[in-house]
Every structure is written in structure tokens, then in C-alpha cells.
C-alpha positions in Angstrom: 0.0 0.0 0.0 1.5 3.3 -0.9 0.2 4.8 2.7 2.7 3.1 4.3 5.6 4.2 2.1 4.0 7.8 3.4 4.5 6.8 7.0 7.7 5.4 7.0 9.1 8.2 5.1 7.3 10.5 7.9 5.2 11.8 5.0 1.9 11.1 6.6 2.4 12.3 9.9 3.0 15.7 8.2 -0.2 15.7 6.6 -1.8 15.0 9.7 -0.7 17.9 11.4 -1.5 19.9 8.2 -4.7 18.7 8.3 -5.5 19.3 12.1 -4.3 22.8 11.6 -7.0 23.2 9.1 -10.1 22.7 12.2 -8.5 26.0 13.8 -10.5 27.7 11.4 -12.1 25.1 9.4 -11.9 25.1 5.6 -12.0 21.3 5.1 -14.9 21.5 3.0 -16.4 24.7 0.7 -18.7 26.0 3.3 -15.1 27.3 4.6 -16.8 28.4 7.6 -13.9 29.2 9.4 -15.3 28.1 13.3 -12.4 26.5 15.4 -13.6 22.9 16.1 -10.6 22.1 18.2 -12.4 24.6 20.3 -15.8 22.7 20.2 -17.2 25.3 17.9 -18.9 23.8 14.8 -19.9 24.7 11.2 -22.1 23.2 8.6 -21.6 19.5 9.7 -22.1 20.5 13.3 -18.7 17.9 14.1 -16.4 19.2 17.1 -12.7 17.6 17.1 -13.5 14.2 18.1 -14.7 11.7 15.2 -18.0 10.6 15.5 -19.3 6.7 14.5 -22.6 5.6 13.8 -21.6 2.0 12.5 -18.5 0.0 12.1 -19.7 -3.2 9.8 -19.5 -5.5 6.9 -20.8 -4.4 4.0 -22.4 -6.6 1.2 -24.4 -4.4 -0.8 -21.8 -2.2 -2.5 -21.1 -2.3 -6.3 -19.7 -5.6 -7.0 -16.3 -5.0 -7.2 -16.0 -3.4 -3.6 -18.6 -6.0 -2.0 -16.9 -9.2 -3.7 -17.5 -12.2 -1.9 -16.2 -11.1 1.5 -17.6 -7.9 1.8 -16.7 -4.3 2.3 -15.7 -3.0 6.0 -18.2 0.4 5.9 -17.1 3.1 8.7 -20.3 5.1 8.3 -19.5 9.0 10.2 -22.4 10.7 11.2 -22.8 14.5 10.3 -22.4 15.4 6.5 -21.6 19.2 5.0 -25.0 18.6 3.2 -28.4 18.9 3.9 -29.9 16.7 2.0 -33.7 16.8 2.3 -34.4 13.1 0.9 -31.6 11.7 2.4 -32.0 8.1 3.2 -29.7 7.9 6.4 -30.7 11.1 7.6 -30.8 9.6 11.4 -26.6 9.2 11.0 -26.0 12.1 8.4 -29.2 15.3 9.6 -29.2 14.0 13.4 -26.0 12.8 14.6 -26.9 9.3 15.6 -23.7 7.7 16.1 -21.0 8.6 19.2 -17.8 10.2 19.4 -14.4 8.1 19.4 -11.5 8.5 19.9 -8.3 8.7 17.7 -7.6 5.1 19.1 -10.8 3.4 19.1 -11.3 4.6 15.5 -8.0 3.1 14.6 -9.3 -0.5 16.3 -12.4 -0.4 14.5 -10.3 0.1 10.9 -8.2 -3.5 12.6 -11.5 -5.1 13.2 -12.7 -4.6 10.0 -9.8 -6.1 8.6 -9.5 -9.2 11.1 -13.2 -9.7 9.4 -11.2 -10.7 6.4 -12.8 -7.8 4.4 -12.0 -5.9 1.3 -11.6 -2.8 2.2 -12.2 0.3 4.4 -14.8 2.0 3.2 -15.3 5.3 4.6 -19.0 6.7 4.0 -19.2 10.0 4.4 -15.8 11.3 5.5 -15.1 14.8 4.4 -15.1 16.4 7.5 -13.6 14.1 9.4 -10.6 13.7 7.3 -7.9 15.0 9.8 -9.4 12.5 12.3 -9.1 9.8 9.9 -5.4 10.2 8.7 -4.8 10.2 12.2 -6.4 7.0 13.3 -4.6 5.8 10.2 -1.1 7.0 11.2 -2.0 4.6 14.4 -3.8 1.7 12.8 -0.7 1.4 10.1 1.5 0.7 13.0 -0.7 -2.0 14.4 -0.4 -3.5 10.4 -4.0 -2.1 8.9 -2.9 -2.5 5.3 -6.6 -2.4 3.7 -7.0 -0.6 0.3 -9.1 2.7 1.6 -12.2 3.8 -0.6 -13.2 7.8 0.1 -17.3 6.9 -0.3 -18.6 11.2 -0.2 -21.1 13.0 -1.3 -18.6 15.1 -3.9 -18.8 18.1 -2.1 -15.3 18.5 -1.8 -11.9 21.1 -2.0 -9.9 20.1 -4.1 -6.8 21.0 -1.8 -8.2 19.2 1.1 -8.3 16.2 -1.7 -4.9 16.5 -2.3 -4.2 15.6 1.4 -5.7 11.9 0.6 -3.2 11.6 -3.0 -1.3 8.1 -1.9 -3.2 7.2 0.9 -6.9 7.0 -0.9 -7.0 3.4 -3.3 -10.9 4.5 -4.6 -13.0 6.9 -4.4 -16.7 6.5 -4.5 -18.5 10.4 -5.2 -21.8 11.3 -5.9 -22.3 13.6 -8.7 -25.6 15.0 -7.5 -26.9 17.8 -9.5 -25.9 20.2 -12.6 -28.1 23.4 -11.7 -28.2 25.6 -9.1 -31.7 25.7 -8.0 -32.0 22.2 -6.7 -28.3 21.9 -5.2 -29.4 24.8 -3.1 -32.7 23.9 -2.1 -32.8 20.2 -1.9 -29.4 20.0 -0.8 -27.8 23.3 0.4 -24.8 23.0 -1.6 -24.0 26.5 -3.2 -22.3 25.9 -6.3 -22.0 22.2 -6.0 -21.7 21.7 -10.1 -18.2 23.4 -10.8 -16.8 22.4 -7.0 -18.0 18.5 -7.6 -16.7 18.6 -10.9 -13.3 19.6 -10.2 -12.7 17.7 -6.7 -14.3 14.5 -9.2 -11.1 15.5 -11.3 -8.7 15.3 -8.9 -9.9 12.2 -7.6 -9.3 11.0 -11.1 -5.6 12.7 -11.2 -5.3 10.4 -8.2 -6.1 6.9 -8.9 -7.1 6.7 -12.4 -9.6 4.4 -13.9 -11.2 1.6 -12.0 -8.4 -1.5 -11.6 -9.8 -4.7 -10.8 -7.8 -7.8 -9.7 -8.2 -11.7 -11.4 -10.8 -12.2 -8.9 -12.8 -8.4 -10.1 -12.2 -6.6 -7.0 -11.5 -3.0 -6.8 -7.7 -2.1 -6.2 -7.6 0.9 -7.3 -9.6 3.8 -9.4 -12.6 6.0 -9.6 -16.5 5.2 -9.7 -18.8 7.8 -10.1 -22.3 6.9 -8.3 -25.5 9.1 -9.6 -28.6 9.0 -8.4 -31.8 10.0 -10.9 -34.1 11.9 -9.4 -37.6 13.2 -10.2 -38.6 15.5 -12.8 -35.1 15.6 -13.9 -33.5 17.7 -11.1 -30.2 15.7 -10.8 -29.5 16.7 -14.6 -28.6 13.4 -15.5 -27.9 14.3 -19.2 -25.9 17.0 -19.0 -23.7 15.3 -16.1 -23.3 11.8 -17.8 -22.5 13.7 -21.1 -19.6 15.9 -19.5 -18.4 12.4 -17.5 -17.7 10.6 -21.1 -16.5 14.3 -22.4 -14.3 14.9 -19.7 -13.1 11.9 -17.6 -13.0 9.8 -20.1 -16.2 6.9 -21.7 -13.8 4.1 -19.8 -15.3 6.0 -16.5 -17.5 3.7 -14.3 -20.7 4.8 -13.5 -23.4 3.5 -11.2 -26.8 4.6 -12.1 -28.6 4.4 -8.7 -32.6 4.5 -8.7 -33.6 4.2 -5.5 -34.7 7.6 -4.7 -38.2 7.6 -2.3 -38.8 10.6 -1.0 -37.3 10.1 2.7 -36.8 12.4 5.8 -38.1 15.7 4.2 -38.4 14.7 0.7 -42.5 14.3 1.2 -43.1 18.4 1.7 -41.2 19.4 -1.3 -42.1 20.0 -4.2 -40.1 18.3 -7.2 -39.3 15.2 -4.7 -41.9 14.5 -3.0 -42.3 11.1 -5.1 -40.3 7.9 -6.0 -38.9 8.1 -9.8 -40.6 6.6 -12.2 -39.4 2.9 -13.8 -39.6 5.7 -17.4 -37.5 8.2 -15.8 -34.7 6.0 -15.0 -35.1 3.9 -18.1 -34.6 7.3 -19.8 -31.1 8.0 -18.0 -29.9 4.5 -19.0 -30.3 4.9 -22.6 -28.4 8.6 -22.3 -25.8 6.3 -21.1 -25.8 4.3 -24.0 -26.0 7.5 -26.1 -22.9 8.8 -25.0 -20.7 5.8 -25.0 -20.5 4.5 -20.8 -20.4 1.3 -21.1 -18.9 0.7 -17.6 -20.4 -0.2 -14.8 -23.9 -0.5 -13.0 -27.8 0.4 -14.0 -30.3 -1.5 -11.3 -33.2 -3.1 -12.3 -36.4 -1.1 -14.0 
């Protein structure tokens, strides 16, 4: 793993403290709200200095390559820099559920995972816990935690807090959620969340490249992109798929997710406030076709 050429050359500790000097005045994600957490004051994702857990467990429904046959170790962090008003694990990511952890105990649940025979750490929402985590890493690499690490966010993301994770992230696993302003702000409050998800999405590509896969088709290494359709058209599935195969490349893996029901909020707002159609996402899949991604994962009509 290349993270621990970064420890031993004393690489990763430095990005550590780099990082942790970031939650003085934090600017980890682009809400840049500059509150010091290290102080207990919080921003968007309402998270102090500590980490905070909701689950530590084996995964199996993942795309196949990061499920495989023995599963994928899921850290899921509660809090999210979004406010997503359908999300589906709004109890973890709009409520907190979960507890804070420390450094150490984070680190043991990364070992446990991997004494599960997993394979690999997927971190589910970790953006603003991303000094916290290269910490517990630093720890957990000296106890011999050598899983391949998949960054699983929401693609709301700085590009130079990204560039923290180059050689320690194996694949990363963003949403590409929306392509106007409108619904990124009100379903979502992400200002500007088209150009900042496109370029973080680009330097997770810089990164790792195009999805590896080993003899047995698990993930090594690489990028997949996860959209979900939603109603009416407000995720702008054409336009983003169309730019994906213009810009990243048509080898890009996609996962075309339909399982949007309109959760938590979702039922009081207009636009949402139904499941998609079978038509609407059959409509997405044959954009994909039209513009030449052949790679990865639509889900049953």
C-alpha cells in the first residue's frame, strides 16, 4: 500500500498535522466556515474535534467489485456538509446518531474490520472528518492495517483538502448529484456544487485513475462515479453523464442508482416529493448508451 511508504518516510504524519491545523479555522470543505472545532465550535456539519461513529460493519451491498465475496468494512461517520432533504440515512447524516471516538478506538475499529477478512475500508461519508481519519490511520498502520481505503462522499469536496488523501486514498466513490443551481441549493444546500463536484471529481481522477480490478474483479484501485436520478429531472442526468464521457473519459465507471423515495423531508417538497418513475430512469440508462459509458452499474427497472 502506498500509505505506508507515506509513514515510513514520515510523509503522513506531516499531513496530519497539516490537516488538524486546518479545524482552527475550518476550511475542510467549501462551506469554509472558518469556526475553530478544536475549540468545540462547529460549522455546517455540526462535528467538534473528536470523530463521531454511527456503525463499524461489513458491507455486502456495494457495487460488486467493492462488495466481492467477502464484503466491504463500511465506517459510516455521522454529520455530512450537506443537507440533504431526501436523504436516506438522515438519522446518522441530519441527526448525529452515532457517538464520538476516539483517535484510538477509531483506529481499532479500521483493525477489526480487517480481522473480518474484508475488502476494504470504506469510509462513508468522510469529508469532514478527514484530519481524524489520517490520524487513526497513522495509528492503525502501525498496528499493520494494510486495507485498500475507498473515500465513499457526497462530492462536495476542496480540491486542496483532496490533495491531502493523494497516496493514501485506493478509490474513491462520489456522488455527482446535481448540474443546476436551484436544486443543489434547495434540496441540498450545496452552493455551487456543479463546478466544486466537478473539479474535486477530477482530482480524484488525477489520483487513482480508472477503475483497476484484480483476477478475482475486486476494486484495487480507481474511480466510480455513483448518480442517483431523481424526479422530474433535477439531478440533470444528461448534462452530467454527457460531460463524465466528455471529460473523464467513456472508460469511466458509472453507477446509475434509482432508488430515490422521498425520505426524511423529501415528502413536503415540491419536485421530490415522489419515488422516480421505472420511465424516468429507463430514460437515464439509454443517455448512457448514447454517449458511450459502457462501464459499470444500471439497477433493475
Amino acid at each position: 500500500m502506498r500509505y505506508v511508504e507515506l509513514y515510513n518516510s514520515g510523509e503522513l504524519l506531516r499531513r496530519v498535522r497539516t490537516a488538524y491545523a486546518r479545524l482552527k479555522s475550518c476550511d475542510l470543505c467549501p462551506h469554509d466556515c472558518r469556526v475553530n472545532r478544536l475549540a468545540g465550535e462547529t460549522g455546517a456539519c455540526r462535528s467538534g474535534a473528536l470523530p463521531r461513529v454511527a456503525s463499524a460493519n461489513v458491507h455486502r451491498g456495494e457495487e460488486p467489485p467493492l462488495s466481492g465475496t467477502r464484503g466491504s468494512g463500511t465506517i459510516f461517520f455521522s454529520n455530512c456538509n450537506l443537507r440533504c432533504r431526501f436523504c436516506q440515512n438522515f438519522p446518522i447524516s441530519q441527526f448525529g446518531n452515532g457517538e464520538d471516538v476516539s483517535l484510538r478506538e477509531l483506529a481499532a475499529r479500521m483493525l477489526k474490520l480487517q480481522r473480518q477478512r474484508v475488502h476494504n475500508l470504506n469510509l462513508v461519508t468522510p469529508s469532514h472528518f478527514l484530519p481524524q481519519f489520517l490520524a487513526a490511520l497513522h495509528l492503525a498502520i502501525n498496528e499493520g492495517f494494510r486495507l485498500p481505503i475507498v473515500w465513499n462522499s457526497n462530492g462536495y469536496e476542496r480540491v486542496d483538502a483532496l490533495e491531502l488523501l493523494d497516496g493514501i486514498v485506493d478509490i474513491y466513490l462520489p456522488d455527482m448529484k446535481y448540474v443546476a443551481e436551484v436544486p443543489a441549493v434547495n434540496f441540498s444546500g450545496a452552493p455551487g456544487y456543479r463546478d466544486i463536484n466537478r473539479s474535486a471529481v477530477q482530482e480524484m481522477l488525477r489520483q487513482v485513475g480508472h477503475l483497476q480490478l484484480d483476477d478475482a474483479g475486486i476494486a484495487q484501485r480507481g474511480l466510480i462515479i455513483r448518480h442517483l436520478v431523481l424526479p422530474e429531472g433535477h439531478a440533470g442526468s444528461r448534462e452530467t453523464l454527457r460531460w463524465i464521457a466528455g471529460n473523464l473519459g467513456r472508460e469511466t465507471h458509472i453507477s446509475l442508482m434509482k432508488q430515490f423515495f422521498p425520505a426524511h423531508e423529501a415528502e413536503q417538497v415540491p419536485g421530490i416529493h415522489r419515488k422516480i418513475t421505472d420511465a424516468e430512469y429507463e430514460a437515464v440508462v439509454d443517455v448512457l448508451e448514447e454517449v458511450g459509458l459502457e462501464n459499470g452499474w444500471v439497477q433493475e427497472y
